[in-house]
TIVO-119351 format. One record per residue (C-alpha): residue in one letter; x, y, z. Coordinates in steps of 0.25 Angstrom, whole numbers, padded with zeros to 4 digits, always signed. Example, Ala and Ser with C-alpha at 12.3 -4.5 7.8 and 13.67 -1.06 7.14 Angstrom:
REM residues 2
A+0049-0018+0031S+0055-0004+0029
***
This chain:
REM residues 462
X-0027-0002-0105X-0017+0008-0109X-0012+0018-0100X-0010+0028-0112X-0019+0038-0107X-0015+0053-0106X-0024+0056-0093X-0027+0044-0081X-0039+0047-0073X-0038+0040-0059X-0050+0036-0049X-0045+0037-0037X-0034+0044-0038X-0031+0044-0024X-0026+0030-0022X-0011+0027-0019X-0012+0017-0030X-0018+0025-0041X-0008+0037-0037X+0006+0029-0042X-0004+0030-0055X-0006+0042-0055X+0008+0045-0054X+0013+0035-0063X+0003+0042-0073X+0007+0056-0072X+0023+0052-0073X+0018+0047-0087X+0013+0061-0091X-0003+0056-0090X-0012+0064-0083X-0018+0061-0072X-0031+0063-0064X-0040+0057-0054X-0052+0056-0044X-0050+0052-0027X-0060+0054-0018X-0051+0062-0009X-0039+0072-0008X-0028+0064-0001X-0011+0067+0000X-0009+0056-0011X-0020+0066-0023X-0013+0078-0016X+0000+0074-0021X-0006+0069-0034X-0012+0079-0038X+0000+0086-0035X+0007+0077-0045X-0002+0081-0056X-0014+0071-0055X-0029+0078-0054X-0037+0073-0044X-0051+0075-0041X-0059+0073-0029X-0075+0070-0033X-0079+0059-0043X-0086+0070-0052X-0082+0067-0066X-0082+0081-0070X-0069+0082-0062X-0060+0073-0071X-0050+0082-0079X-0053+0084-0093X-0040+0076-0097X-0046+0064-0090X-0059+0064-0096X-0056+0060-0112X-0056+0042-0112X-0047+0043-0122X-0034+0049-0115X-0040+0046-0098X-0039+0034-0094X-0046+0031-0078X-0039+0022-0066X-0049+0020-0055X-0046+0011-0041X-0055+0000-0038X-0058+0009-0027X-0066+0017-0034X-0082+0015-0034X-0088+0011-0046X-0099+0023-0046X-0087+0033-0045X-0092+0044-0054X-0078+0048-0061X-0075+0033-0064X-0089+0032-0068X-0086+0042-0078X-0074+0038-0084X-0081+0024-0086X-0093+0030-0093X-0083+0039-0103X-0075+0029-0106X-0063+0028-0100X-0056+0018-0098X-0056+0015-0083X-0046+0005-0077X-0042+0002-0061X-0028+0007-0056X-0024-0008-0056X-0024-0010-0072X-0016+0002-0074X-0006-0003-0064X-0007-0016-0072X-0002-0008-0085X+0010-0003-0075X+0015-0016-0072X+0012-0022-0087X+0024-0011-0090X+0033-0014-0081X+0039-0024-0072X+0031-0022-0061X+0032-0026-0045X+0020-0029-0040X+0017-0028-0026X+0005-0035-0020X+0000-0040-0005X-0010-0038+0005X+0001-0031+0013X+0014-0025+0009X+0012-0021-0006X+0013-0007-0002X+0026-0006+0004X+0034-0019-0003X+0028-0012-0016X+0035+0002-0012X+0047-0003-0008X+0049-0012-0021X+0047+0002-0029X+0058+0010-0019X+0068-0001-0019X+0068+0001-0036X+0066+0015-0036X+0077+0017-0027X+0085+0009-0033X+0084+0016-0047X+0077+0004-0054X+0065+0011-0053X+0052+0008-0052X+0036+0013-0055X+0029+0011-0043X+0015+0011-0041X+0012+0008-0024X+0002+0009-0014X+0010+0018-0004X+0017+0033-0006X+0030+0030-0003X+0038+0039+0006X+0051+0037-0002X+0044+0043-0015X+0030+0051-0008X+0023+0042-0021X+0017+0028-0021X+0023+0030-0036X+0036+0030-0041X+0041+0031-0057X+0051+0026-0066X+0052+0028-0081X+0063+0017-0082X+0060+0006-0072X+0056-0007-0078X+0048-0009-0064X+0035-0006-0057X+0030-0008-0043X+0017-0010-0040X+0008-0010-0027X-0001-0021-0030X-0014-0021-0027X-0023-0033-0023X-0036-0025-0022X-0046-0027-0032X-0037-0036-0039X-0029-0024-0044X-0016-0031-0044X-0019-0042-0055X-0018-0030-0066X-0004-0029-0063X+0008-0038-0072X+0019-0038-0059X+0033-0042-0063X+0037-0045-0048X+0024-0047-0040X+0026-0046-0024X+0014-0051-0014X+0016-0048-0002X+0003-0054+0006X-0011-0059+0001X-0017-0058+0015X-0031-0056+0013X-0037-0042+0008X-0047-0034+0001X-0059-0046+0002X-0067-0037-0003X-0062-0038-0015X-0056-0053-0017X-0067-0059-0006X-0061-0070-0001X-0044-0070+0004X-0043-0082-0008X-0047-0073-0017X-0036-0061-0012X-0026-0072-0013X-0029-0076-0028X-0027-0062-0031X-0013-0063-0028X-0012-0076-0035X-0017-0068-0047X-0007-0058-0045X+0003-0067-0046X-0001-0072-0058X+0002-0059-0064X+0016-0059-0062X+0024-0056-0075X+0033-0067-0083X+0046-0066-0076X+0041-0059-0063X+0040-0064-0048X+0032-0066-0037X+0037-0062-0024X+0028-0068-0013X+0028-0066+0004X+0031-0079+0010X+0018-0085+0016X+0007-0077+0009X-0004-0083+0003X-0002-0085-0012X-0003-0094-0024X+0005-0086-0034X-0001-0089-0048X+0012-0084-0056X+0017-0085-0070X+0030-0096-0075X+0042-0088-0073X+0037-0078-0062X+0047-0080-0050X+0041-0082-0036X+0048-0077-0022X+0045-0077-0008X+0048-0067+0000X+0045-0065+0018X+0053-0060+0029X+0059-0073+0034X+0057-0081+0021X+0056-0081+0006X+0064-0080-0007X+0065-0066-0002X+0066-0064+0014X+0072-0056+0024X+0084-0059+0034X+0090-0053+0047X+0080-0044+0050X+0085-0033+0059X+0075-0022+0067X+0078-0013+0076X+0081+0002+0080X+0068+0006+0068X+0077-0002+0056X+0074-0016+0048X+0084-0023+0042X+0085-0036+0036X+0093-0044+0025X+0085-0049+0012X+0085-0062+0007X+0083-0066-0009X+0084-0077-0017X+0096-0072-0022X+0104-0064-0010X+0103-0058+0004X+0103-0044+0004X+0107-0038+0018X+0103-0026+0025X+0089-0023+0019X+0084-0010+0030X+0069-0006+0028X+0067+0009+0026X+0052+0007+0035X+0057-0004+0045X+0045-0010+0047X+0043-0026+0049X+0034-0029+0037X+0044-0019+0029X+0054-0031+0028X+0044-0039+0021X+0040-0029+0012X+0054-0026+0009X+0058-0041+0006X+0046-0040-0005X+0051-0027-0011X+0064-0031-0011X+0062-0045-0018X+0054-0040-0029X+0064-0028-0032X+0075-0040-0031X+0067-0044-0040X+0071-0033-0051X+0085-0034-0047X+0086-0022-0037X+0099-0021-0032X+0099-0026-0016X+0108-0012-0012X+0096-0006-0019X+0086-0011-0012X+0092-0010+0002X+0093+0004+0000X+0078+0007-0005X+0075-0002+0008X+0081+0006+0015X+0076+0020+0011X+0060+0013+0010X+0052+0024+0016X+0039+0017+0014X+0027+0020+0009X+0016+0029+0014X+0007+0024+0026X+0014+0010+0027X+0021+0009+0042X+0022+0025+0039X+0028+0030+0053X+0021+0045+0053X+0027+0048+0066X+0041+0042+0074X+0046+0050+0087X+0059+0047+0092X+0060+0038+0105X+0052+0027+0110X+0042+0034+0114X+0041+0040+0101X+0026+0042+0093X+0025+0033+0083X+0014+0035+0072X+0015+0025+0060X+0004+0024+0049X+0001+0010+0039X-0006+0006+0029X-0011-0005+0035X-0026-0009+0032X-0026-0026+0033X-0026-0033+0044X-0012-0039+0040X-0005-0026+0038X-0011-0020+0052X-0007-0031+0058X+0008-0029+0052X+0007-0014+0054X+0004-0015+0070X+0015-0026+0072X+0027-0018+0064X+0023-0005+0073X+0025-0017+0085X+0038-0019+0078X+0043-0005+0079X+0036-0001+0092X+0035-0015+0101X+0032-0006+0113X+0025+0006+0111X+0009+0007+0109X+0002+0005+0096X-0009+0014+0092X-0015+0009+0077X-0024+0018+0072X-0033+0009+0059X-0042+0013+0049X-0048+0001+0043X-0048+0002+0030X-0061-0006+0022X-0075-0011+0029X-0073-0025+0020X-0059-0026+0025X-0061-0022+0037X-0074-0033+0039X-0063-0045+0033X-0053-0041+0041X-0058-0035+0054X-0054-0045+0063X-0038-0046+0058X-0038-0031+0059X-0042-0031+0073X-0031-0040+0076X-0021-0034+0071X-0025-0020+0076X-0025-0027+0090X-0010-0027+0089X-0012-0012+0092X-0011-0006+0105X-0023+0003+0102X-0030+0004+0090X-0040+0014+0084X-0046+0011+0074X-0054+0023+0062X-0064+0020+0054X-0063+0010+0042X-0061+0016+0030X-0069+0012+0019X-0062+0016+0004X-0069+0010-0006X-0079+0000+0003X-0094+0005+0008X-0096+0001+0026X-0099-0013+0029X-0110-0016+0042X-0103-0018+0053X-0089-0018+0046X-0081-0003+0054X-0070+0000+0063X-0080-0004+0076X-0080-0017+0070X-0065-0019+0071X-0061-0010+0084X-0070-0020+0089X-0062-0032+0085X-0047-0025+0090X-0043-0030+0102X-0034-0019+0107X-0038-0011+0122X-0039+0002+0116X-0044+0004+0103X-0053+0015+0097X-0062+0019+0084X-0059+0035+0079X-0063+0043+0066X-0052+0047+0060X-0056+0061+0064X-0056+0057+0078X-0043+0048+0078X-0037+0062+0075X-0043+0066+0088X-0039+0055+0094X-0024+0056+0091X-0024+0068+0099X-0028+0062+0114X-0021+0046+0112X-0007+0045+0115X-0002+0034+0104X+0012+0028+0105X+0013+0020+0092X+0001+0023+0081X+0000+0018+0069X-0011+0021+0059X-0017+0012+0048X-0026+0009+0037X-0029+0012+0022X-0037+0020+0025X-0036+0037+0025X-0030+0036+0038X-0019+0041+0031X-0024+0054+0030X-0024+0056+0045X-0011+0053+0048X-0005+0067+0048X-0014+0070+0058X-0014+0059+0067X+0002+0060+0066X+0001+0075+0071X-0007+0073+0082X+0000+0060+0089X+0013+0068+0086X+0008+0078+0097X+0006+0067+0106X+0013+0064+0119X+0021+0052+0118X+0017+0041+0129
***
């Protein structure tokens, strides 16, 4: 496949993934245009950098200069139904039609690339990795999961780099398309049994992705993870964990809202790391970033600094309200949407706030994960002092009997706990006096956010 096309048409244009290629195709002067099923801030701002985007699957909507095979080539997600009638089009015009995944291949066969991939964490070690180069002038093209505050892009560019970062992407096996240079895996707890079945068979995929791994490239690995890394001869391998590994943090300081920790590498100690978003699991994210840009000789100055001025991305540990004092309101918003990550979520809040009252609002995200899951979510949401919970939502899946929120508020084992619609959770804000409240899923709960901030603002502090 060739990416010499003079207009790129994109099937669900919407999607953070494919936006860090939409952007990457109109900084090489292509033209770009797309379908999602809904206006959201991410098409806003893309349409306001140039890309078309429509809103119905009527074919007669695709621009004239997408509509010639010849010069059009079509990206689609895996997310995208089969039936759907633009993609049908294309397909019975003959274009050619490829999935997101192997035109990031084609990225990463052009480049060094540093490839990201987990069950947890690839999001943020991913953006820090493509700050720590960019800020250090090195440089990078990165293509990420997340918006990141520093930039207000999940894409950054360079004509010079050598390097690319790359949010890996284990659903739907999308990340074996990609040719990593340095390949980082940062968990394989089990996920997406929809797809893979069986948690072996989510495993293997990571083997396979190892496997992948360029002549003269490295695995870095969390300590403890499950893994039978399938790598090539002369592909280096390195451990890296809070308290152990090749790669491993020392002299962990927290207090008074800062992190701070020395790291350890095979080669050198370098002291004085300080986190830009001091949260506990950010130390091991930053050990991962930091390891693979090592990796490509980053300076160590270099990469304290970037550490240190790491906003974060969008929706991960995002604090969307902090009053002064310790009665102060508190609203923090995450990503989180697997058991694992909601469990780490609610215990690095604990961290920050041992003794105030923890509201979690959750919108499961998924009936088929919600079903394999259920009883590991409600565990981890019992952590919560009160939980209230929205209804699950269901992107690319059709309900399952007896699988919904009732099912899982049901299992939580919390005093106080409650099931809202989204409209009446605004409501709601409006009559509960929260303390701490943190809102997550992968979900569209996002878009609510503004409005939920704004009313618990008004709010009386306990």
């Amino acid at each position: 496949m060739s990416t010499d096309f003079e207009s790129i048409y994109f099937i669900g244009a919407g999607g953070i993934g494919m936006a860090a290629l939409e952007r990457y195709f109109l900084a090489r002067g292509k033209r770009v245009a797309g379908y999602d099923r809904t206006p959201s801030e991410l098409t806003d701002a893309l349409q306001a950098e140039g890309v078309h985007i429509d809103f119905d699957e009527n074919p007669e909507l695709i621009p004239d200069h997408c509509r010639d095979p010849k010069h059009t080539l079509v990206v689609y997600t895996p997310a995208v139904p089969a039936e759907h009638r633009g993609l049908t089009w294309f397909r019975q015009n003959g274009f050619e039609v490829v999935k997101r995944a192997r035109v990031l291949g084609i990225v990463t066969r052009q480049s060094r690339s540093l490839c990201f991939a987990g069950t947890h964490g690839k999001t943020t070690t991913s953006s820090m990795a493509a700050h720590i180069l960019h800020d250090s002038g090195i440089g990078c093209n990165a293509f990420l999961g997340g918006v990141l505050r520093n930039y207000r892009s999940n894409f950054l560019l360079s004509h010079t780099s050598p390097y690319s970062v790359i949010e890996a992407d284990e659903f739907d096996r999308s990340f074996h398309q990609l040719a990593p240079y340095i390949a980082v895996i940062t968990s394989t707890d089990p996920d997406h049994l929809d797809i893979y079945g069986t948690p072996e068979a989510y495993r293997e995929s990571f083997a396979h992705f190892t496997s992948l791994i360029t002549e003269g490239g490295a695995l870095i690995s969390h300590t403890g993870i499950e893994l039978t890394p399938r790598t090539a001869d002369g592909v280096r391998r390195f451990t890296y964990g809070r308290d152990e590994g090749d790669f491993h943090a020392t002299d962990i300081v927290k207090g008074d809202g800062e992190i701070s920790f020395n790291l350890v590498t095979p080669w050198e100690t370098i002291p004085d790391i300080r986190l830009g978003v001091p949260v506990d699991i950010n130390i091991d994210n930053a050990i991962a970033a930091m390891a693979a840009c090592r990796l490509v000789d980053v300076p160590a100055d270099d990469m304290r600094r970037a550490m240190a001025t790491f906003m974060g991305p969008k929706r991960r540990f995002e604090f969307w309200l902090k009053q002064p004092g310790p009665d102060g309101r508190v609203m923090i918003d995450d990503y989180a949407h697997h058991p694992d990550e909601l469990r780490a979520s609610i215990t690095s809040v604990r961290d920050l706030y041992p003794t105030r009252r923890l509201t979690v609002v959750f919108q499961p995200h998924l009936f088929t994960r919600t079903r394999d899951f259920a009883d590991d979510f409600a565990d981890a949401l019992s952590l919560a002092d009160e939980v209230i919970l929205l209804p699950i939502y269901p992107a690319r899946e059709l309900p399952i009997d007896g699988v919904n929120s009732e099912m899982l508020l049901e299992k939580i084992k919390c005093e106080k706990k409650s099931l809202f619609s989204k409209e009446k959770l605004i409501n709601s804000i409006k009559n509960l006096n929260f303390d701490i409240l943190l809102t997550v899923g992968a979900g569209d709960i996002d878009r609510l956010l503004p409005q939920i901030c704004q009313e618990y603002q008004k709010q009386q502090p306990r």
